[in-house]
N, C-alpha and C positions, 0 to 999 in steps of 0.2 A: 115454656114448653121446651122439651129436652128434645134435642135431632140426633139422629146419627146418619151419618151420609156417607158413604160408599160409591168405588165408581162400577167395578165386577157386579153384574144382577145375582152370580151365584153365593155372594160375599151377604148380598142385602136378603136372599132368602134364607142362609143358613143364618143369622143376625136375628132375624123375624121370627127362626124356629125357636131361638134361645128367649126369646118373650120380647126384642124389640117391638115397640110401637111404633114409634115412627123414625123408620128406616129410610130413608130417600135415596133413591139412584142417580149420581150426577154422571149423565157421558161425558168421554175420557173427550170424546172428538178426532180421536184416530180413523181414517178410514182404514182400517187393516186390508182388504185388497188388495190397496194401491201399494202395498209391500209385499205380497204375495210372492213375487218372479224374482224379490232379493235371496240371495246366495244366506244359508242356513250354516253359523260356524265359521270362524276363521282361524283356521289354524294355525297360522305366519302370528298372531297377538295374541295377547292374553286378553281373558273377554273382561268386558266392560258393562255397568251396567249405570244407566243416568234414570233418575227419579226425582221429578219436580212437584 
């Protein structure tokens, strides 16, 4: 059986629209909230982005 797995749900429905069968949704495990009240942009750096 062939998967595809996805962590975004709107990644795994637009996947699903395209004729994927089995699509799976793995959560990232972020609680985004708890980031919520962090400061948006830094301007003093240049951005950075990390992706594991």
């Amino acid at each position: 059986m062939n998967i595809i797995t996805t962590v975004p749900d709107m990644e795994q429905g637009h996947l699903q629209k395209l004729g994927g069968r089995a699509v799976r949704l793995v959560p990232n495990g972020v609680d985004c909230a708890a980031f919520r009240h962090n400061t948006v942009g830094r301007n003093h750096e240049p951005p950075m982005l990390l992706h594991l």
